[in-house]
C-alpha positions as CSV (number, residue, x, y, z in Angstrom):
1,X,0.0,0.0,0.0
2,X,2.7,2.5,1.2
3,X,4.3,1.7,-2.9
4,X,1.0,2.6,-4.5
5,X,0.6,5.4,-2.5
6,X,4.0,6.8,-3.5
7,X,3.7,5.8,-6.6
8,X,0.6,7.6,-7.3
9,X,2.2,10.6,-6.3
10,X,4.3,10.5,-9.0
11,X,3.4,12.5,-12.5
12,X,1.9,10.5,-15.3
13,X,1.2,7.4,-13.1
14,X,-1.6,5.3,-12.0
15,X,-2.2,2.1,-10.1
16,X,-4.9,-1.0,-10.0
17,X,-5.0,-2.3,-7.4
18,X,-4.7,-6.2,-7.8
19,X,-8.4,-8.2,-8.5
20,X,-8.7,-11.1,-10.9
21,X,-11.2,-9.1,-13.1
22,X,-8.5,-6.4,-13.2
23,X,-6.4,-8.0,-14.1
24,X,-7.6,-10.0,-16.8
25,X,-9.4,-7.2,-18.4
26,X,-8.4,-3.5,-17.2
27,X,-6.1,-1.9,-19.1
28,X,-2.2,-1.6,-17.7
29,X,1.1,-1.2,-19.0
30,X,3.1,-3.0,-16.4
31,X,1.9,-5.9,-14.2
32,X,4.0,-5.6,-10.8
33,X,3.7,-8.7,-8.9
34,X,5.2,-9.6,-5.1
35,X,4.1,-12.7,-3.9
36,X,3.4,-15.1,-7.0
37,X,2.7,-18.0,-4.5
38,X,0.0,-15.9,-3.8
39,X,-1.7,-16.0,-7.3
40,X,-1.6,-20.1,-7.7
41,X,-2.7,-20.5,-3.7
42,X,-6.2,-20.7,-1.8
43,X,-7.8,-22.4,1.7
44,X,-9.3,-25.0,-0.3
45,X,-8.7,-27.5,-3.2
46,X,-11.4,-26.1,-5.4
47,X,-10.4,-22.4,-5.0
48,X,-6.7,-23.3,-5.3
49,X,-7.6,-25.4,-8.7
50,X,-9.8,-21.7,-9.5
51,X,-6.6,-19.4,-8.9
52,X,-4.5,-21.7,-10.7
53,X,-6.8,-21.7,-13.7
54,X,-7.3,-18.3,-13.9
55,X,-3.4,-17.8,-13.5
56,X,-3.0,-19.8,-16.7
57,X,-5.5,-17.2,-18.1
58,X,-3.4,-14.2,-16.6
59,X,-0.9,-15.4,-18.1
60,X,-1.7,-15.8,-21.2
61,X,-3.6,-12.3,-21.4
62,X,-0.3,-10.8,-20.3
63,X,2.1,-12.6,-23.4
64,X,-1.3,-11.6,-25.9
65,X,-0.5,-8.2,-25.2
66,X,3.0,-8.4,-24.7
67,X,3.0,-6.4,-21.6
68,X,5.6,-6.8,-19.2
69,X,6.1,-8.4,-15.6
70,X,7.8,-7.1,-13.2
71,X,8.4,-9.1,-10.2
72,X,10.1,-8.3,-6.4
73,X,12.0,-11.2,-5.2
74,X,11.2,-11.8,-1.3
75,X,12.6,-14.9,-0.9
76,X,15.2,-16.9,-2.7
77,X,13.5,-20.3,-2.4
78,X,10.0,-21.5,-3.6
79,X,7.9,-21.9,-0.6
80,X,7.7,-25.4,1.2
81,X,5.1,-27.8,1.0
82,X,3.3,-26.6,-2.4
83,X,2.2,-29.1,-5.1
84,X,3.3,-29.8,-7.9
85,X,1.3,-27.8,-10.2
86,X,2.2,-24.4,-7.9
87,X,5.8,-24.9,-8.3
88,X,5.0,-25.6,-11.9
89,X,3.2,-22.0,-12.2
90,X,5.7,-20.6,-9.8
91,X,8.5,-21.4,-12.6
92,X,6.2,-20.5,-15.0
93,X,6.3,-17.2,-14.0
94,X,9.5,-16.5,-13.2
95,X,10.1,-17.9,-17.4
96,X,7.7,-15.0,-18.1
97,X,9.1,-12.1,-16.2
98,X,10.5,-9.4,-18.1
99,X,12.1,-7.2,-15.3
100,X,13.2,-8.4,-11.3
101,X,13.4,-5.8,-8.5
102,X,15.7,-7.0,-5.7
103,X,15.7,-6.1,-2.0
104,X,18.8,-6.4,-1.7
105,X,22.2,-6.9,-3.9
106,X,22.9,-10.2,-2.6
107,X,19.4,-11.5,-3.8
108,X,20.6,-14.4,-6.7
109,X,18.1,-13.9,-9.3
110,X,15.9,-16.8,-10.7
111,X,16.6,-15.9,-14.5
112,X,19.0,-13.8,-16.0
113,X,16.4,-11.0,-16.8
114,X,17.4,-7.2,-16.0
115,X,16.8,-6.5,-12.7
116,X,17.3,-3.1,-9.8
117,X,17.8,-3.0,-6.3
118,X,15.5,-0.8,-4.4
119,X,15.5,-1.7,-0.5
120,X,12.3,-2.3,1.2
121,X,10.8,0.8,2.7
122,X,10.5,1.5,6.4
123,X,7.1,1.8,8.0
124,X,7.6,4.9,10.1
125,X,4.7,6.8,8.1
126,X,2.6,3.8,8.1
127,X,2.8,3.2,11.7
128,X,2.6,7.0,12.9
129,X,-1.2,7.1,13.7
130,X,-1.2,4.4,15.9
131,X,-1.0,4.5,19.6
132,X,2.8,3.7,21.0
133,X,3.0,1.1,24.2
134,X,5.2,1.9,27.4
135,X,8.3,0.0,27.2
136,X,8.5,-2.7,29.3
137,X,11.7,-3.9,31.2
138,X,13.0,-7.2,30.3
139,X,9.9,-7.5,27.9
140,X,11.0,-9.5,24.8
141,X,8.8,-10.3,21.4
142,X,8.0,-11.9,18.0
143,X,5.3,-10.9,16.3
144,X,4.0,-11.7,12.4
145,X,2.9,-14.9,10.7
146,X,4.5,-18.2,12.5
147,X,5.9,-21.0,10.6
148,X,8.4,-23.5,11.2
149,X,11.4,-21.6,9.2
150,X,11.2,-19.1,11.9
151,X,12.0,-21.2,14.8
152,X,9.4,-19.5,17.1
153,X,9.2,-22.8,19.2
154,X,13.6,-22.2,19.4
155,X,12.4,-18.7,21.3
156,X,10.4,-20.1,23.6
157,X,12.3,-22.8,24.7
158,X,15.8,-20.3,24.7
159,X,13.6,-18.0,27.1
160,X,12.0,-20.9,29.4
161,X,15.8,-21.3,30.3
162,X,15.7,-18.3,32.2
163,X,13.0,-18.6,34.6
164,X,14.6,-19.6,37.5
165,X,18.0,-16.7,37.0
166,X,15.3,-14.1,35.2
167,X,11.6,-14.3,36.6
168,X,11.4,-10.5,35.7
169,X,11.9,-11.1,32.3
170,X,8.8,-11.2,30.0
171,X,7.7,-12.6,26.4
172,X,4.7,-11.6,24.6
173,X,4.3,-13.6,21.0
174,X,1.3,-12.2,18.7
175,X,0.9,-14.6,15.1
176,X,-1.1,-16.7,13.5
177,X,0.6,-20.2,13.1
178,X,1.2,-21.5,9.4
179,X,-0.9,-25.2,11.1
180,X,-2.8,-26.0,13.6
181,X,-0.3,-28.6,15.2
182,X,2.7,-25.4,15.5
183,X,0.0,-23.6,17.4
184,X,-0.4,-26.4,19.8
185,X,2.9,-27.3,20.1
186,X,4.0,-23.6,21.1
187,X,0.9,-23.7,23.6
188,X,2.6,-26.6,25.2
189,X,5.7,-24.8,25.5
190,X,4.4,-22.3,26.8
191,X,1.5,-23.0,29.4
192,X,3.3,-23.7,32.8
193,X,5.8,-20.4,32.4
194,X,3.4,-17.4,33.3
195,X,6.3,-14.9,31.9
196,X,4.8,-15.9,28.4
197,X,1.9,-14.3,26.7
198,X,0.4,-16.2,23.1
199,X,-1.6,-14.7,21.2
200,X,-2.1,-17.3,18.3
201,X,-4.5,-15.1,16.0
202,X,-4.0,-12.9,12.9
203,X,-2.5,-9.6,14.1
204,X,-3.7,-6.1,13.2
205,X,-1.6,-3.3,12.6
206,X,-2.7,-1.7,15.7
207,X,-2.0,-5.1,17.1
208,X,1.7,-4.7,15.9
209,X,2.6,-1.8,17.1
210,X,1.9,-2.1,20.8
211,X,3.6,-5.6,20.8
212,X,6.8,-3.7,19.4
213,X,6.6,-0.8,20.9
214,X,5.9,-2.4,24.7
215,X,9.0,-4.5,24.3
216,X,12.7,-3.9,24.8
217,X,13.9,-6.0,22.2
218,X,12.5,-8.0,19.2
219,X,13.2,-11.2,18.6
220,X,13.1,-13.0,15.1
221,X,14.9,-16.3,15.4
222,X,14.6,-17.4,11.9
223,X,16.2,-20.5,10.9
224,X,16.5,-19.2,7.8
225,X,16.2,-15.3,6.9
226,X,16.8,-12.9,3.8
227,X,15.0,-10.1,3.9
228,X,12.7,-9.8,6.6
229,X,9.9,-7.0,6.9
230,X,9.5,-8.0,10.7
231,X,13.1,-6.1,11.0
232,X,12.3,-3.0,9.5
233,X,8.5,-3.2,11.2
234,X,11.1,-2.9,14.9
235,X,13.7,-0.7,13.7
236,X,10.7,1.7,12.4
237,X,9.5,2.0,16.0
238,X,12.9,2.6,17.2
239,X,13.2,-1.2,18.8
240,X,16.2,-2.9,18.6
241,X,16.1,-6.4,17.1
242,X,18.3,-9.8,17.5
243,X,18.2,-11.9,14.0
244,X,20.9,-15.0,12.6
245,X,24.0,-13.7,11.6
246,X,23.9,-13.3,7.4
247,X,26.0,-10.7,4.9
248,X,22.4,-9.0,4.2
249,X,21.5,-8.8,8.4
250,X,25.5,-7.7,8.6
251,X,24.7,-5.0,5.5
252,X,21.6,-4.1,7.2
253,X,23.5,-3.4,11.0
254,X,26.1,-1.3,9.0
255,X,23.1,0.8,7.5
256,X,21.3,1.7,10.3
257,X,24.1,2.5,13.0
258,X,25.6,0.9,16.2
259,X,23.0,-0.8,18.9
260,X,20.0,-1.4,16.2
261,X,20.9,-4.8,15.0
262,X,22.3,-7.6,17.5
263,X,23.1,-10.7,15.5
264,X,24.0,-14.6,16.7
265,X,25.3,-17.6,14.7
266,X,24.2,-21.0,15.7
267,X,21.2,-22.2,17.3
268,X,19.7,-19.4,19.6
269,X,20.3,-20.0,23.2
270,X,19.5,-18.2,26.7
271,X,22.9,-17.1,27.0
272,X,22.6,-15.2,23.4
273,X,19.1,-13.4,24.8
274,X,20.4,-12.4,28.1
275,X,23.4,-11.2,26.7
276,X,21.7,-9.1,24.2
277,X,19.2,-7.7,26.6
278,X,22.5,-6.8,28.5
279,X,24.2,-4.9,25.7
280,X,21.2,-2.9,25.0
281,X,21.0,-1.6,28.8
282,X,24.8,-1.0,28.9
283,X,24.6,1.4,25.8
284,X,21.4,3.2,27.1
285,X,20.0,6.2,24.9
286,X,20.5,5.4,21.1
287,X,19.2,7.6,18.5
288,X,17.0,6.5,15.9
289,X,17.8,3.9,13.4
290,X,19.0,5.7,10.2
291,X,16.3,4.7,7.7
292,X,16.7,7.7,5.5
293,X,17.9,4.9,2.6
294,X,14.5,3.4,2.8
295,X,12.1,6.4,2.5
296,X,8.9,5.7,-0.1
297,X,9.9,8.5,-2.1
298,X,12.7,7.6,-3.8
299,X,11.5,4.0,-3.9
300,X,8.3,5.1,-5.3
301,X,10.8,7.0,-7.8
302,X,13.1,4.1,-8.3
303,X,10.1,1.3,-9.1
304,X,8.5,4.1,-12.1
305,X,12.9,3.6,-13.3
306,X,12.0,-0.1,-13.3
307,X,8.8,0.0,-14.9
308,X,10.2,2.1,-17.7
309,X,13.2,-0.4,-18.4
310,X,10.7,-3.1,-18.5
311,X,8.9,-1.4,-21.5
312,X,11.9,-0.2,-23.3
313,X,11.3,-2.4,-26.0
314,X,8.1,-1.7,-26.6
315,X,6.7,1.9,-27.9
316,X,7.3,4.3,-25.2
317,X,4.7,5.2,-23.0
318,X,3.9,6.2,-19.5
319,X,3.5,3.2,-16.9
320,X,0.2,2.2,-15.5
321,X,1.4,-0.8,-13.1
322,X,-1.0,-3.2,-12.4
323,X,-0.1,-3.9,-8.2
324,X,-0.2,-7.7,-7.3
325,X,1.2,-7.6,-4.3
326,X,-1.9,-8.5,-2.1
327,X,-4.6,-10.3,-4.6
């Protein structure tokens, strides 16, 4: 939303806003696409078999009239766990994208197709209207969807360690589990350690913000991570985070300044939490994370650059992206 928004600021420039009857019969220049798993997924197997068809069609509209995709690599690996028509739709795709925007330079590309890096944006604007929590000492957190990459269950076990050295400490989860079983298993984790708070539902923006904001220090013990819009969602409301140790997490720490960014190799343990917590009460008043490379603006600026590369062979004319980010 915040990219459309910026986007339509820009002269000359218009957005749809994804829907299956948009896209298969508005009229758009450039189809812009973020989570293609999104497109070939749904809650049941008739719908999924629906979307999948009516990807097909998309498809197919989109090489009729020869306009261009542009897709935003996320992640570097297809998702787990899909069948085997998604991941062959997922390729298909990826065979039919004209133009890649990366996240990051250390994104490897899925085709060698022209691609740009623009860096997520920050959610400071986004976030600004709702109301901030009162930090809490000791109070850790995760928050944002929960599946078994992201080693939720490894938090809570790290932070059960510390009851009997730590009983002040506190750690509030908010999430919705990816299955019912990883919601059960973190409720039996959890239930006989009254320093831990579950709140295994869908959270709201509003939701978000007071988990982050009442907490010392977020927590996002991936098992595997790229780029992660749970980092920027902390470092946006000034919290400092603790992530795995990578180049882009490394890149990232650099970017923002000193006391933002706490990173661990290995499995995450108590020692690794307690120790962090420690560092970020022995360097006391920080000043905000420097996000000035992540403003909409010039990303908003930077995606109409990528847009306009992907039509460069085709008769010039001013972009009118088609957003599939959330269909």
């Amino acid at each position: 939303m915040q990219l459309a928004g910026g986007l339509q600021e820009l002269p000359d420039i218009s957005v749809i806003n994804f829907s299956w009857r948009a896209a298969l019969f508005a009229k758009y220049d450039v189809f812009h696409i973020h989570w293609p798993e999104i497109l070939v997924s749904g809650h049941s197997p008739l719908k999924k078999l629906g979307r999948q068809v009516l990807t097909l069609a998309l498809l197919g509209r989109l090489a009729l009239a020869r306009t261009p995709i542009v897709r935003t690599v996320h992640n570097v690996e297809l998702p787990e766990g899909i069948s085997v028509r998604e991941v062959f739709l997922l390729r298909l795709i990826d065979r039919k994208t004209t133009f890649y925007v990366r996240l990051n330079s250390r994104t490897q590309l899925p085709t060698e197709r022209p691609s740009a890096t623009i860096p997520h944006g920050h959610y400071r604007e986004w976030f600004a209207d709702f109301p901030k929590a009162q930090q809490i000492p000791g109070r850790i957190s995760y928050v944002g969807l929960i599946r078994r990459y992201k080693g939720v269950e490894d938090l809570i076990t790290s932070f059960r360690a510390t009851a009997d050295t730590h009983p002040e400490l506190s750690l509030r989860v908010g999430g919705k589990p990816s299955t019912g079983e990883l919601g059960q298993a973190m409720t039996a984790l959890s239930q006989d350690d009254p320093r831990i708070s579950l709140n295994l539902q869908y959270v709201s923006d509003a939701e978000l913000v007071d988990i982050i904001s009442s907490s010392e220090l977020v927590v996002l013990p991936y098992r595997f991570m790229h780029n992660s819009g749970g980092t920027l969602a902390a470092l946006s409301l000034n919290r400092p985070v603790l992530v795995p140790a990578n180049d882009v997490n490394q890149a990232l720490a650099v970017e923002v300044g000193p006391g933002w960014v706490f990173q661990y190799t290995g499995a995450l343990t108590p020692e690794i939490i307690l120790q962090t917590l420690s560092s970020i009460t022995a360097e006391g008043h920080r000043r905000r994370p420097d996000l000035s490379s992540r403003d909409w603006e010039a990303g908003s600026v930077a995606h109409r650059e990528a847009y306009e590369r992907a039509l460069a062979n085709g008769v010039a004319r001013s972009p009118q992206p088609q957003n599939a980010g959330h269909p």
